[in-house]
N, CA, C and O atoms as CSV, one atom per row, in Angstrom:
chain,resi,resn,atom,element,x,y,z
A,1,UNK,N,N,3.878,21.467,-25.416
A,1,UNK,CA,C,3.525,20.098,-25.104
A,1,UNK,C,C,4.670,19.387,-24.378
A,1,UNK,O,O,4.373,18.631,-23.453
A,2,UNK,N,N,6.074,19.579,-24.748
A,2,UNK,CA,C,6.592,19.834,-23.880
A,2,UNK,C,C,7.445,19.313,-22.387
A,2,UNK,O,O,8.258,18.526,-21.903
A,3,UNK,N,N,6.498,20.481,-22.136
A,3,UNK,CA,C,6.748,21.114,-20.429
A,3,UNK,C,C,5.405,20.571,-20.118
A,3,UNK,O,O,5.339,20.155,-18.961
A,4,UNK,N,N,4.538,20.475,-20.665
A,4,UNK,CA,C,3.162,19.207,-20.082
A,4,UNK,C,C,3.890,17.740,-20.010
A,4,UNK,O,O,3.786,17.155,-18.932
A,5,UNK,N,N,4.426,17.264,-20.783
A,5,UNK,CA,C,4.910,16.089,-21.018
A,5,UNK,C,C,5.852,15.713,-19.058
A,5,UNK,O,O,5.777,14.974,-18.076
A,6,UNK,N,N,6.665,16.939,-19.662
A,6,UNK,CA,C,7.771,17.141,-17.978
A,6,UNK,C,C,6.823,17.393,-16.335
A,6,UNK,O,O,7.257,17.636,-15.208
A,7,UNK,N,N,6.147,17.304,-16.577
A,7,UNK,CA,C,5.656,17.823,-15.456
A,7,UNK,C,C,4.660,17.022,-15.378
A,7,UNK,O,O,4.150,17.053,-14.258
A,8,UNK,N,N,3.906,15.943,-16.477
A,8,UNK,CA,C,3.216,15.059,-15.773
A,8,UNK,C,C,4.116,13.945,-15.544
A,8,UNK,O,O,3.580,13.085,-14.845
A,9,UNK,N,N,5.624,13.591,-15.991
A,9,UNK,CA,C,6.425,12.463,-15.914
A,9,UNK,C,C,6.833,12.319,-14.186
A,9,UNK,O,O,7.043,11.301,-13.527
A,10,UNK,N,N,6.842,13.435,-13.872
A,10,UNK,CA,C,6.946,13.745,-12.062
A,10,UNK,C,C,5.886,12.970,-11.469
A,10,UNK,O,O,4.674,13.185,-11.437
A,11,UNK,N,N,6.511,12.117,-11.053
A,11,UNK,CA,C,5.506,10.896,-10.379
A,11,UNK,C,C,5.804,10.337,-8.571
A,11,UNK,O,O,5.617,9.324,-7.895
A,12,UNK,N,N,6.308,11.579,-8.414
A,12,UNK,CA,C,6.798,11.094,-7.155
A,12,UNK,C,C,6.058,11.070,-5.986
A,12,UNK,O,O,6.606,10.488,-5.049
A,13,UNK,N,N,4.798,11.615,-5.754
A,13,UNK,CA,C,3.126,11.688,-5.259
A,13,UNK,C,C,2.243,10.560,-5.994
A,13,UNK,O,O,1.055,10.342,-5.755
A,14,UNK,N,N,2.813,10.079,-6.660
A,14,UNK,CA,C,1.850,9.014,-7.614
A,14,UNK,C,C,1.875,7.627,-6.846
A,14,UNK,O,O,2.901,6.971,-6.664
A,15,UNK,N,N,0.532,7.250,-6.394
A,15,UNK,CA,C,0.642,5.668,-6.178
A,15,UNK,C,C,0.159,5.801,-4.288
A,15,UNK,O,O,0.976,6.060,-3.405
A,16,UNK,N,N,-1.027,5.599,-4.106
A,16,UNK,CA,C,-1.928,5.920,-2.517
A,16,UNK,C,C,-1.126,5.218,-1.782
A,16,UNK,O,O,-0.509,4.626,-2.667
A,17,UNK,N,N,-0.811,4.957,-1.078
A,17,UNK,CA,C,-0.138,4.422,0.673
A,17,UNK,C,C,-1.044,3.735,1.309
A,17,UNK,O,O,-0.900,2.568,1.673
A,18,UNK,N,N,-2.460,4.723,1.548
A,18,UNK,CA,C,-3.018,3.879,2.436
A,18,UNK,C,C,-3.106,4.353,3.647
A,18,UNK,O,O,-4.009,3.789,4.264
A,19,UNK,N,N,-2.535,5.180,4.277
A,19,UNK,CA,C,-2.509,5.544,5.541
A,19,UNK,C,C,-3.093,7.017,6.155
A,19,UNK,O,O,-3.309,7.335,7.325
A,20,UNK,N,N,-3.247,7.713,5.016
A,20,UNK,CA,C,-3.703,9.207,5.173
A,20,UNK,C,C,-5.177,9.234,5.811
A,20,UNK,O,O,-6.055,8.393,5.613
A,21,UNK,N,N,-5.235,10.047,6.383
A,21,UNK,CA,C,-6.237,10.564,7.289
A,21,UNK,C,C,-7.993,10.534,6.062
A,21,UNK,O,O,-9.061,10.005,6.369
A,22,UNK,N,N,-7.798,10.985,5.274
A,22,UNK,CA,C,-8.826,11.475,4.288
A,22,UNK,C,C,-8.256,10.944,2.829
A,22,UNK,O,O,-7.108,11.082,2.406
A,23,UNK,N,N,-9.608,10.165,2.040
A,23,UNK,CA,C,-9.760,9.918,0.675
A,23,UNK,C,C,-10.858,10.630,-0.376
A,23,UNK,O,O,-11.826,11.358,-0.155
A,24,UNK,N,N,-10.385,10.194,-1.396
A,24,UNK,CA,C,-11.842,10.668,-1.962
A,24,UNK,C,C,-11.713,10.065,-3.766
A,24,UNK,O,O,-10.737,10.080,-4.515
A,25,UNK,N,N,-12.777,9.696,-3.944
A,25,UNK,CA,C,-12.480,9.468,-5.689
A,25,UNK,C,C,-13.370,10.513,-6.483
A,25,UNK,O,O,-14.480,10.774,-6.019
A,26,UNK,N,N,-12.949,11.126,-7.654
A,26,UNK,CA,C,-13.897,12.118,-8.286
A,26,UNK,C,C,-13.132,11.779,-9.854
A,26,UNK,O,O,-11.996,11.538,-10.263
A,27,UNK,N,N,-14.670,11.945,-10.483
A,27,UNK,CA,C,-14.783,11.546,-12.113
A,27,UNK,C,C,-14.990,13.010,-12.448
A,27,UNK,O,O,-15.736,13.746,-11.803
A,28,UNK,N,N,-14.435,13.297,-13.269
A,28,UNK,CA,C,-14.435,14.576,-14.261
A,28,UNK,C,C,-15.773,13.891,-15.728
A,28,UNK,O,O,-15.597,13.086,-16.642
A,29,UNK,N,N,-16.794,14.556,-15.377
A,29,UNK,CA,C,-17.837,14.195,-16.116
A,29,UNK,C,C,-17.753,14.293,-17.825
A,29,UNK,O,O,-18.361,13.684,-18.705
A,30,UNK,N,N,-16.903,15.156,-17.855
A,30,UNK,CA,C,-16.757,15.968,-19.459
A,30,UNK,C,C,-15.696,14.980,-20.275
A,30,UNK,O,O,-15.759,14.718,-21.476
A,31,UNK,N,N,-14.323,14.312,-18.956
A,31,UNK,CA,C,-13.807,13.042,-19.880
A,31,UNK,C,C,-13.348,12.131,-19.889
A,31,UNK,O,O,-12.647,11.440,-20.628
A,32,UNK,N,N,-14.046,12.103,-18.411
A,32,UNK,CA,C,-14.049,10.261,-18.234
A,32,UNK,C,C,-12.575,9.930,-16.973
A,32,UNK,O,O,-12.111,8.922,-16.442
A,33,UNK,N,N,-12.334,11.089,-16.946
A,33,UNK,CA,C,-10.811,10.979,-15.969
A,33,UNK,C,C,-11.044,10.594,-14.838
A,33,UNK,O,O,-11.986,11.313,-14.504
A,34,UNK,N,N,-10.778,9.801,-13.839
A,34,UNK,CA,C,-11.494,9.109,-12.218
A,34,UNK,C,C,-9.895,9.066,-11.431
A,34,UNK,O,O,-9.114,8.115,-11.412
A,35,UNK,N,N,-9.724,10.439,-10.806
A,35,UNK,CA,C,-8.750,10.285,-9.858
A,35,UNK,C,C,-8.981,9.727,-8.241
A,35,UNK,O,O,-10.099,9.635,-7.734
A,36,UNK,N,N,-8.015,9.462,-7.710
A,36,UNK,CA,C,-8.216,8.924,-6.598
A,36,UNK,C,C,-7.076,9.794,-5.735
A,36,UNK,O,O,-5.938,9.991,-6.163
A,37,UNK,N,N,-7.574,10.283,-4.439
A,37,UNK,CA,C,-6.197,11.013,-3.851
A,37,UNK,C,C,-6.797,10.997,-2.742
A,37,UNK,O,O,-7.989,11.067,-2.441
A,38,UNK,N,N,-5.378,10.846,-1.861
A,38,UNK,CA,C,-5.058,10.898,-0.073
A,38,UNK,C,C,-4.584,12.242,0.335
A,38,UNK,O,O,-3.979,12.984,-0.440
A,39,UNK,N,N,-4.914,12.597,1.770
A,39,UNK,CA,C,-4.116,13.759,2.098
A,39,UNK,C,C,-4.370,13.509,3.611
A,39,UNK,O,O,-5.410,13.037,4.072
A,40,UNK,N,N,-3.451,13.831,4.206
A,40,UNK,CA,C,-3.990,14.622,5.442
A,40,UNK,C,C,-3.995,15.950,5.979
A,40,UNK,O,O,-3.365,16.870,5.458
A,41,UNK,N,N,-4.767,16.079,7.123
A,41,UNK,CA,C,-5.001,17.666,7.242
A,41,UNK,C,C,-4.905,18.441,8.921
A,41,UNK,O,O,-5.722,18.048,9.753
A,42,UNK,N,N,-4.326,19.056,9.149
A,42,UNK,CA,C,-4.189,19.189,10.444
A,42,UNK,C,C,-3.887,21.196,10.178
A,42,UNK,O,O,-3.123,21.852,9.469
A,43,UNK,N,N,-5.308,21.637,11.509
A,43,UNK,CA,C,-5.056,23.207,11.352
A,43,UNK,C,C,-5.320,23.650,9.743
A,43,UNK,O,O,-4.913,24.692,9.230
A,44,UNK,N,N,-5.761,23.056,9.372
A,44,UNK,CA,C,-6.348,23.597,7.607
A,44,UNK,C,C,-5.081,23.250,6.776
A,44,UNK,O,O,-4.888,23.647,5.627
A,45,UNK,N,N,-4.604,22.801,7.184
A,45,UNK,CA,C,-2.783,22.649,6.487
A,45,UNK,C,C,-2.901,21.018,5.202
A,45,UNK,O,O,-2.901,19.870,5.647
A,46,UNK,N,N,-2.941,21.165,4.491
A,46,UNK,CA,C,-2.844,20.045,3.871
A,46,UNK,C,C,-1.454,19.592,3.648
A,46,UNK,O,O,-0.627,20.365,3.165
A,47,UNK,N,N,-1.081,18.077,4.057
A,47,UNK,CA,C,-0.023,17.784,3.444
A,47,UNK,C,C,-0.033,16.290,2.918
A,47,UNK,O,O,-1.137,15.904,2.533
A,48,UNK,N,N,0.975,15.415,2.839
A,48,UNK,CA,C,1.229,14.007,2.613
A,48,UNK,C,C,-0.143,13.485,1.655
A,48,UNK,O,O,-0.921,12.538,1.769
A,49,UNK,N,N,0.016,14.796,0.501
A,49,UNK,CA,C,-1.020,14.720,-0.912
A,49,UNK,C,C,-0.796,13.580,-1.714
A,49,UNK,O,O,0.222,13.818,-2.365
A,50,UNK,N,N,-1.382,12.083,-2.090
A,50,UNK,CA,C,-1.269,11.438,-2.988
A,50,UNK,C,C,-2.118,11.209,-3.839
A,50,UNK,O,O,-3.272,11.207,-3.411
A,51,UNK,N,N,-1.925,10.927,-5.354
A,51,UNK,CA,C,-2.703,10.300,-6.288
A,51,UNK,C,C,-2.128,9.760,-7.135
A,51,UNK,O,O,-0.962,9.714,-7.528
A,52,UNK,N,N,-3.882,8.959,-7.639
A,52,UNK,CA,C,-3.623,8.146,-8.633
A,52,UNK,C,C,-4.669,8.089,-9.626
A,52,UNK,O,O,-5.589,8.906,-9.582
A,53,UNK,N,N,-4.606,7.097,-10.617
A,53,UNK,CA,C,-5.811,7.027,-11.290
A,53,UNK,C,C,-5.548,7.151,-12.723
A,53,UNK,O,O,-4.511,7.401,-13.336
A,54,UNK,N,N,-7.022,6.859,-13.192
A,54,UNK,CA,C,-7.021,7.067,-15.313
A,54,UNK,C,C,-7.380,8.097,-15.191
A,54,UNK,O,O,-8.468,8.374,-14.688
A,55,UNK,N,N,-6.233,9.249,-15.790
A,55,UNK,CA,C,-6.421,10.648,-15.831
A,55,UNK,C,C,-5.331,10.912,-17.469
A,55,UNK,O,O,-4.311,10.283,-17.749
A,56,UNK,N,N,-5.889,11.853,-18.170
A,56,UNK,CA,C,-5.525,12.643,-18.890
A,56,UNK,C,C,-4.223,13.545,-18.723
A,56,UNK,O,O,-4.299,14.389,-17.830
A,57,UNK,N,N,-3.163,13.495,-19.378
A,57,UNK,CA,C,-1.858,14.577,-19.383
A,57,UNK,C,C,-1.877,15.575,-18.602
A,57,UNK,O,O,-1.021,15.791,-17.744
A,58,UNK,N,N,-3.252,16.553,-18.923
A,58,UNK,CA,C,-3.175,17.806,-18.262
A,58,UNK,C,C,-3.821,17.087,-17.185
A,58,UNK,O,O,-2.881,16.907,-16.412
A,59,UNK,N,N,-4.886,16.543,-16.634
A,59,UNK,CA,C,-5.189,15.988,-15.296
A,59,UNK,C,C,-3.529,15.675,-14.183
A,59,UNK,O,O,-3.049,16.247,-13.205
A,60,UNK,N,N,-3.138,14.515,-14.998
A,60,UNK,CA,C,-1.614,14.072,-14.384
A,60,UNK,C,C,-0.472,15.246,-14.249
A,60,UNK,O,O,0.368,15.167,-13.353
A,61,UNK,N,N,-0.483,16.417,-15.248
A,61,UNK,CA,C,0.591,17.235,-14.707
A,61,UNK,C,C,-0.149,18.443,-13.258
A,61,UNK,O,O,0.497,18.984,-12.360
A,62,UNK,N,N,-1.365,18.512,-13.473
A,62,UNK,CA,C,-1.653,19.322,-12.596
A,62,UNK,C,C,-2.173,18.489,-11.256
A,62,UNK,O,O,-3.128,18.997,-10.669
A,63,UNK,N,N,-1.773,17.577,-10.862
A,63,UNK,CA,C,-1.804,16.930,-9.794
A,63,UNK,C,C,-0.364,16.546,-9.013
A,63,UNK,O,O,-0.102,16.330,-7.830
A,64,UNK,N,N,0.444,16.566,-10.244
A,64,UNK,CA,C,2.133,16.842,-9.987
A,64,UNK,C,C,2.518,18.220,-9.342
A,64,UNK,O,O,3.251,18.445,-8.378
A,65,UNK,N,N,1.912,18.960,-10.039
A,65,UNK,CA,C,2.350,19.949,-9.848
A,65,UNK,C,C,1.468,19.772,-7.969
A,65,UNK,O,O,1.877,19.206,-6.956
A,66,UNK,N,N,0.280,20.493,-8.226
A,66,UNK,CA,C,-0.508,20.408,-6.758
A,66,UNK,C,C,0.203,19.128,-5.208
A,66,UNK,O,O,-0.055,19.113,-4.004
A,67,UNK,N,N,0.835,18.526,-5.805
A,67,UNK,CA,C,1.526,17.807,-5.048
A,67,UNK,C,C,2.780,18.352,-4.475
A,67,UNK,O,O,3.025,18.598,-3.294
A,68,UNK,N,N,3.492,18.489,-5.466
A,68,UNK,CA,C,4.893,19.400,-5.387
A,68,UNK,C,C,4.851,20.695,-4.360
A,68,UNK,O,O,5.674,21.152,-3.566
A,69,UNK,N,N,3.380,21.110,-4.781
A,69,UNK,CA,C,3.298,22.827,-4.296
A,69,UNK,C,C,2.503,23.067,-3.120
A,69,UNK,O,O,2.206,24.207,-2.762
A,70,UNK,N,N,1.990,21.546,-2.230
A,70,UNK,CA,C,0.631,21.409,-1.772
A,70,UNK,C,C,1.286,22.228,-0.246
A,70,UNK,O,O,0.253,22.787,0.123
A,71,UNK,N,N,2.065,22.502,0.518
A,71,UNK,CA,C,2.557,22.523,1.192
A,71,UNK,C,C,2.381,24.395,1.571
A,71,UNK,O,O,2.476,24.897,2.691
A,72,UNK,N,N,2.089,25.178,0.169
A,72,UNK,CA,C,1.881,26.315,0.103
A,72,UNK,C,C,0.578,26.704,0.107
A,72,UNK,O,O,0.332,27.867,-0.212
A,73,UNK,N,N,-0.188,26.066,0.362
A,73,UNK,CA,C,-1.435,26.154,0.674
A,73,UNK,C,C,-2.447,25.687,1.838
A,73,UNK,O,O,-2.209,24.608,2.379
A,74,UNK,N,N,-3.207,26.200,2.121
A,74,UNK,CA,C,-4.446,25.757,3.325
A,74,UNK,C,C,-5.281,25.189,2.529
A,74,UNK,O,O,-5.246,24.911,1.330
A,75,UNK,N,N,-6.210,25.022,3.538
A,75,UNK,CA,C,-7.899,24.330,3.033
A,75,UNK,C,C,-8.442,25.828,2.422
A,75,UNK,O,O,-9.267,25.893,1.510
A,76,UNK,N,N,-8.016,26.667,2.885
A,76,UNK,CA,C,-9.383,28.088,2.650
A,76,UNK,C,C,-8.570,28.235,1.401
A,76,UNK,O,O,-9.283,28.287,0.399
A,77,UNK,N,N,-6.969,28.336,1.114
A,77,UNK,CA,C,-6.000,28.898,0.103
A,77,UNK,C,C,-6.459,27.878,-1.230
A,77,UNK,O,O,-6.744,28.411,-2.303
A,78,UNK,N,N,-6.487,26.948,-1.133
A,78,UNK,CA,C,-6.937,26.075,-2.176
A,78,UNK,C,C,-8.202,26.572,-3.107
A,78,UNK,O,O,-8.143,26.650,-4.334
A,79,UNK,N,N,-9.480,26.929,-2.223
A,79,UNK,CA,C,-10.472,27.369,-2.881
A,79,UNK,C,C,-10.288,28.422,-3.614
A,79,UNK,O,O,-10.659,28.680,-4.759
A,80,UNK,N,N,-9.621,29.066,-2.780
A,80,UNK,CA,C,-9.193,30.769,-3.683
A,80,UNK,C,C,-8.526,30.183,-4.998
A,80,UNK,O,O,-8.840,30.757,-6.041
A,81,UNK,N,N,-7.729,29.213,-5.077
A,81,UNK,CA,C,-7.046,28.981,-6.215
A,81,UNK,C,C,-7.576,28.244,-7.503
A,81,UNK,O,O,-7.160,28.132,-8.656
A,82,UNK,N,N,-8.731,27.767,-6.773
A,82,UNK,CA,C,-9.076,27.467,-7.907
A,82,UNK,C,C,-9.945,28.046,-8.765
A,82,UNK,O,O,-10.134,27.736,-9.941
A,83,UNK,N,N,-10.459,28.888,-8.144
A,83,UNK,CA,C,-11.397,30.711,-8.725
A,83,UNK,C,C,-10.344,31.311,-9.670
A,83,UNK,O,O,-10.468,31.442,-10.887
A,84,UNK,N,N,-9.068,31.726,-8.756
A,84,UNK,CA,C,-8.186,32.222,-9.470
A,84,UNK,C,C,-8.293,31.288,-11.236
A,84,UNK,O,O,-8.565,31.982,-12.217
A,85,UNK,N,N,-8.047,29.719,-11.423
A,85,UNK,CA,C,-7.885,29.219,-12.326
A,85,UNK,C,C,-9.432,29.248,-13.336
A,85,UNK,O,O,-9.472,29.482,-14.544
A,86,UNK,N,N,-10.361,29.007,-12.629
A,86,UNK,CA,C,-11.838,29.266,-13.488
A,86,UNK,C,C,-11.869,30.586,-13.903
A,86,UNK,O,O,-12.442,30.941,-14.933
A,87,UNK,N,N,-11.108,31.547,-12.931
A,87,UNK,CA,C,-11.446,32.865,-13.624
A,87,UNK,C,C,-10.725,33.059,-14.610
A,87,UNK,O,O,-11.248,33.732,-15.498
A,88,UNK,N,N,-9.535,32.653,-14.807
A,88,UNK,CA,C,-8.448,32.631,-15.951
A,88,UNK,C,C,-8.573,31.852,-17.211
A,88,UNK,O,O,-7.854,32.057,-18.190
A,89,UNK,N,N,-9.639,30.827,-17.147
A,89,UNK,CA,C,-9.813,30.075,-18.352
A,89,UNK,C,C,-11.459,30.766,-18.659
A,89,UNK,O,O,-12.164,30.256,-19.530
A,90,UNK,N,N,-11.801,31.605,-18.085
A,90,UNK,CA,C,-13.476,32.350,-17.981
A,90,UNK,C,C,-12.909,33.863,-18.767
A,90,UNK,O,O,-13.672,34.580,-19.413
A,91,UNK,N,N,-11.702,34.108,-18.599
A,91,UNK,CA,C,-11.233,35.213,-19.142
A,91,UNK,C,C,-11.500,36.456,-18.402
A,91,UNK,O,O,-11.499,37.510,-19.039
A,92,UNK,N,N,-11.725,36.466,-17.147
A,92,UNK,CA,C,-11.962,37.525,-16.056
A,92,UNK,C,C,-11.240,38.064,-15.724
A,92,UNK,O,O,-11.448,39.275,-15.644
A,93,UNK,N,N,-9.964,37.542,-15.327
A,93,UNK,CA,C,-8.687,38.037,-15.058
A,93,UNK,C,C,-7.520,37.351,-15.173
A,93,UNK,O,O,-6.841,36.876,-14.263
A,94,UNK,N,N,-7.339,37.330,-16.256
A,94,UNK,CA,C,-5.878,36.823,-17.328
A,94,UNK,C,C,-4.549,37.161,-16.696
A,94,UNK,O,O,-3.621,36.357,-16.787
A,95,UNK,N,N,-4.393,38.445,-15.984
A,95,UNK,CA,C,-3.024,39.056,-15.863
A,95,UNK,C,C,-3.029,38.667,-14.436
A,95,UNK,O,O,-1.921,38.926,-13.968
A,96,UNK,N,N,-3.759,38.191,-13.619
A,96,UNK,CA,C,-3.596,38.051,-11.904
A,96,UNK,C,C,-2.214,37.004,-11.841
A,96,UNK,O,O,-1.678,36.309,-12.705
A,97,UNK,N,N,-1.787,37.349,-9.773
A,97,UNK,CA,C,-0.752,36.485,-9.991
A,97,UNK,C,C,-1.177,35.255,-8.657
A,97,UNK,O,O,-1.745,35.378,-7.572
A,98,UNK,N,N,-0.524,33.976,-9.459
A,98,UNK,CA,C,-1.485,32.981,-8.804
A,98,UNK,C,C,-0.667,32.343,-7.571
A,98,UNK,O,O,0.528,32.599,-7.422
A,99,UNK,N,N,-1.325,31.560,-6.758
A,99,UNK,CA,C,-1.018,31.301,-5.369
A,99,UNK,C,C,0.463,30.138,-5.734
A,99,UNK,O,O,1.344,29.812,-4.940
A,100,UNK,N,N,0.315,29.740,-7.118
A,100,UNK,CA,C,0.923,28.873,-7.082
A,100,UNK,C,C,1.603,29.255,-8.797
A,100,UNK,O,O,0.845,29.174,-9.763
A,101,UNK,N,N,3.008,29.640,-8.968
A,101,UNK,CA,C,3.616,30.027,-9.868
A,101,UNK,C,C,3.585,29.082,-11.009
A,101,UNK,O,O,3.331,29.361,-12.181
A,102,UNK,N,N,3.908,27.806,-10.452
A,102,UNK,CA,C,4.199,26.350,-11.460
A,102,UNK,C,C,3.219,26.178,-12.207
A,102,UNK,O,O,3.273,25.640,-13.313
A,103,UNK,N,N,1.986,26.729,-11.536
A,103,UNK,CA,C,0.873,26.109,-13.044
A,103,UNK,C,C,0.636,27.070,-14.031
A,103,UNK,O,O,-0.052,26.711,-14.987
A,104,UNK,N,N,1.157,28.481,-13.996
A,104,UNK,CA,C,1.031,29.072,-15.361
A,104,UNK,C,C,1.669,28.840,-16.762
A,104,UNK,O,O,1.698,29.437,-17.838
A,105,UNK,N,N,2.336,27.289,-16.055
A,105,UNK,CA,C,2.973,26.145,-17.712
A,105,UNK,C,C,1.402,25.689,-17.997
A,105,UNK,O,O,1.201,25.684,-19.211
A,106,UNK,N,N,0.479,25.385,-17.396
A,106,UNK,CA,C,-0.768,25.058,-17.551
A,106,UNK,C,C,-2.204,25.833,-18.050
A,106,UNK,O,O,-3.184,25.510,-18.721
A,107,UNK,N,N,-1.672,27.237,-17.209
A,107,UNK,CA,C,-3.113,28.074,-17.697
A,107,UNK,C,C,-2.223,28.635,-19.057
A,107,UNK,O,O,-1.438,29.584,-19.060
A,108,UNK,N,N,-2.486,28.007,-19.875
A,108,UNK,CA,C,-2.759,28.779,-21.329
A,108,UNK,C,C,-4.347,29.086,-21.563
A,108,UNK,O,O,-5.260,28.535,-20.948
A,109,UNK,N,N,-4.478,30.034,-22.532
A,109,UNK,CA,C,-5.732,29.930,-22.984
A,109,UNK,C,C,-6.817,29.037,-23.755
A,109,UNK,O,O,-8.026,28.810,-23.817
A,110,UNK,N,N,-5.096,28.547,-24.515
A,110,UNK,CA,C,-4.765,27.325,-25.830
A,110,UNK,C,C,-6.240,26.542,-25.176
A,110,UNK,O,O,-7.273,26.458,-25.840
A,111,UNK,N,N,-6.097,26.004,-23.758
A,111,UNK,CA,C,-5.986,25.018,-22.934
A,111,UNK,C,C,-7.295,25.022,-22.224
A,111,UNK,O,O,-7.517,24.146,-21.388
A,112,UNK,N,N,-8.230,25.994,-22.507
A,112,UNK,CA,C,-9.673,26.563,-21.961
A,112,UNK,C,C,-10.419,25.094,-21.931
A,112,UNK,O,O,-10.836,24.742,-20.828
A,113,UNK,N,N,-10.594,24.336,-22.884
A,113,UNK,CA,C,-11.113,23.034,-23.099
A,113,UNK,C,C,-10.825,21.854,-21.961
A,113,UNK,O,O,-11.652,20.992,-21.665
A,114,UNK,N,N,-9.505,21.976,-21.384
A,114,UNK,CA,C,-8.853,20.907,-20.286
A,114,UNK,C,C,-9.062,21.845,-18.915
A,114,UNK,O,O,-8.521,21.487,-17.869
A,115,UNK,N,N,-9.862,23.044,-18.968
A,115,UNK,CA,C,-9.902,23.267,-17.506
A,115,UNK,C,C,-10.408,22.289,-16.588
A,115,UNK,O,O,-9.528,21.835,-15.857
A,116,UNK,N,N,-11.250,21.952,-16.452
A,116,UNK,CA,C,-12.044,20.767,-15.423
A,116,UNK,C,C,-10.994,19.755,-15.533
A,116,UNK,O,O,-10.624,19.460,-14.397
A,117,UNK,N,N,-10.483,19.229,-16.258
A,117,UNK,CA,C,-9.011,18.019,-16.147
A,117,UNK,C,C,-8.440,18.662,-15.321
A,117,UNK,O,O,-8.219,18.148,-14.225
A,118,UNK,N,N,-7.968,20.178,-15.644
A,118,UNK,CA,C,-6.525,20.504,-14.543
A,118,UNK,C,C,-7.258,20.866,-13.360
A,118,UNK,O,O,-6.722,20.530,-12.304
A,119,UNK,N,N,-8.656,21.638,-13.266
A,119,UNK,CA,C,-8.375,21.604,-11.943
A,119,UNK,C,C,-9.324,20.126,-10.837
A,119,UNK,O,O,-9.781,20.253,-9.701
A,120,UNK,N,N,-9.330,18.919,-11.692
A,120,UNK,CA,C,-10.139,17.910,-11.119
A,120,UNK,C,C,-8.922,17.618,-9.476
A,120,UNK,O,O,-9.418,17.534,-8.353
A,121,UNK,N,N,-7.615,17.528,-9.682
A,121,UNK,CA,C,-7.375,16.987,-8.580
A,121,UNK,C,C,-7.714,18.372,-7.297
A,121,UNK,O,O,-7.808,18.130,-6.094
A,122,UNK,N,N,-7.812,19.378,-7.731
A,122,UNK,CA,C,-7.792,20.408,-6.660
A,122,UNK,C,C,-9.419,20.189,-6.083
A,122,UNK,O,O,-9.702,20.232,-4.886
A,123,UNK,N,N,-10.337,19.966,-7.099
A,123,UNK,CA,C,-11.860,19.390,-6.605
A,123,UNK,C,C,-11.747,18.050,-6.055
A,123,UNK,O,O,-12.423,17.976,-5.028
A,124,UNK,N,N,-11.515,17.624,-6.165
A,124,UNK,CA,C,-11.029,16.176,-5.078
A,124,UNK,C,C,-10.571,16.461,-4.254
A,124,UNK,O,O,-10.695,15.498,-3.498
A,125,UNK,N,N,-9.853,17.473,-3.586
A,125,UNK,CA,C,-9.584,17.619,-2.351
A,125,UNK,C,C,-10.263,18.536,-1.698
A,125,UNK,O,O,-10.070,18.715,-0.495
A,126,UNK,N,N,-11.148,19.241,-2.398
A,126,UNK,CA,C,-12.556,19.827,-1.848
A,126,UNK,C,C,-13.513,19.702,-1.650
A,126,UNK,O,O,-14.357,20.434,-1.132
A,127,UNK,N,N,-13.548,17.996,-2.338
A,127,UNK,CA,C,-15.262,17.348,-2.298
A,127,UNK,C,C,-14.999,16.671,-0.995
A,127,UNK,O,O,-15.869,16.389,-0.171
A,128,UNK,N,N,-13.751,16.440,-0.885
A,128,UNK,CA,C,-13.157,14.843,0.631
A,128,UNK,C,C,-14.414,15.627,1.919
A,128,UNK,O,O,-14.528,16.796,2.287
A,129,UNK,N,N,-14.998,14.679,2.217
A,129,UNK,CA,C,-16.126,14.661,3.295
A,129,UNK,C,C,-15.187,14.762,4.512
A,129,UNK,O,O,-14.559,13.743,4.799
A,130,UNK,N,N,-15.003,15.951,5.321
A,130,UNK,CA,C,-13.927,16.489,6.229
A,130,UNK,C,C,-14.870,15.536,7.734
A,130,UNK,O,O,-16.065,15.455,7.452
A,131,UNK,N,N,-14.593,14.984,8.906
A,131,UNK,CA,C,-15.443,14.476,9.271
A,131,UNK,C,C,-15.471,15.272,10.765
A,131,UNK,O,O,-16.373,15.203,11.600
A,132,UNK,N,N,-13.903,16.243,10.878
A,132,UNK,CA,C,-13.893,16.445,12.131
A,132,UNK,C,C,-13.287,18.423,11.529
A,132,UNK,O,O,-13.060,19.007,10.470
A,133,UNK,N,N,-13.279,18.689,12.797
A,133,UNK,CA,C,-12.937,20.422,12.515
A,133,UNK,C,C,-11.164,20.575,12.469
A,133,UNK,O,O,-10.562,21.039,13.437
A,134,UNK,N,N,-10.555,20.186,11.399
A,134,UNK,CA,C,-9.628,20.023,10.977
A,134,UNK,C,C,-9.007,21.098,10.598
A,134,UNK,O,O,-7.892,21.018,10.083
């Protein structure tokens, strides 16, 4: 609890600007969490990732983290990652190694219950209505 604690206190992506290319707001149905996040996108490249919002511990550290790490990923790399994480809390493949090192403080098994929290900010940046071939 922890290293959850440390890693949602990382707030340095926290708090919208206003200026990014693409928004989007998404409610996590199961608990009520309503993030809000900016990005822009150029060549599938996501960068200048912000959020905010009433979100849950594990919601807030795994949006820290996805912020921190967003830079290692594409638009196509993102989707893969988050399979990777459904498949890991689905118990499909436990031992795989993931696109993004920092969140295996997150995939516990413990933690099967907060999947949709952790991966709500990565679905928010997959629901964002893309408007041009980016």
């Amino acid at each position: 609890m922890e290293e959850l604690i440390k890693l949602a206190a990382n707030t340095k992506s926290f708090g919208l600007k206003g200026h990014a290319q693409f928004k989007n707001i998404l409610k996590n149905k199961n608990c009520g969490d309503e993030i809000k996040i900016e990005f822009d996108l150029k060549n599938k490249q996501i960068s200048n990732f912000r959020y905010e919002g009433e979100v849950c511990i594990y919601c807030q550290a795994s949006a820290s983290l996805l912020s921190k790490n967003i830079n290692k990923l594409n638009w196509d790399s993102l989707g893969l990652f988050k399979i990777q994480i459904m498949n890991f809390f689905n118990q499909i493949d436990t031992k795989q190694t993931f696109e993004i090192m920092d969140f295996k403080s997150l995939l516990n098994i413990n933690n099967r219950n907060r999947k949709n929290c952790i991966v709500l900010p990565i679905d928010a940046i997959l629901t964002t209505t893309i408007t041009n071939d980016y």
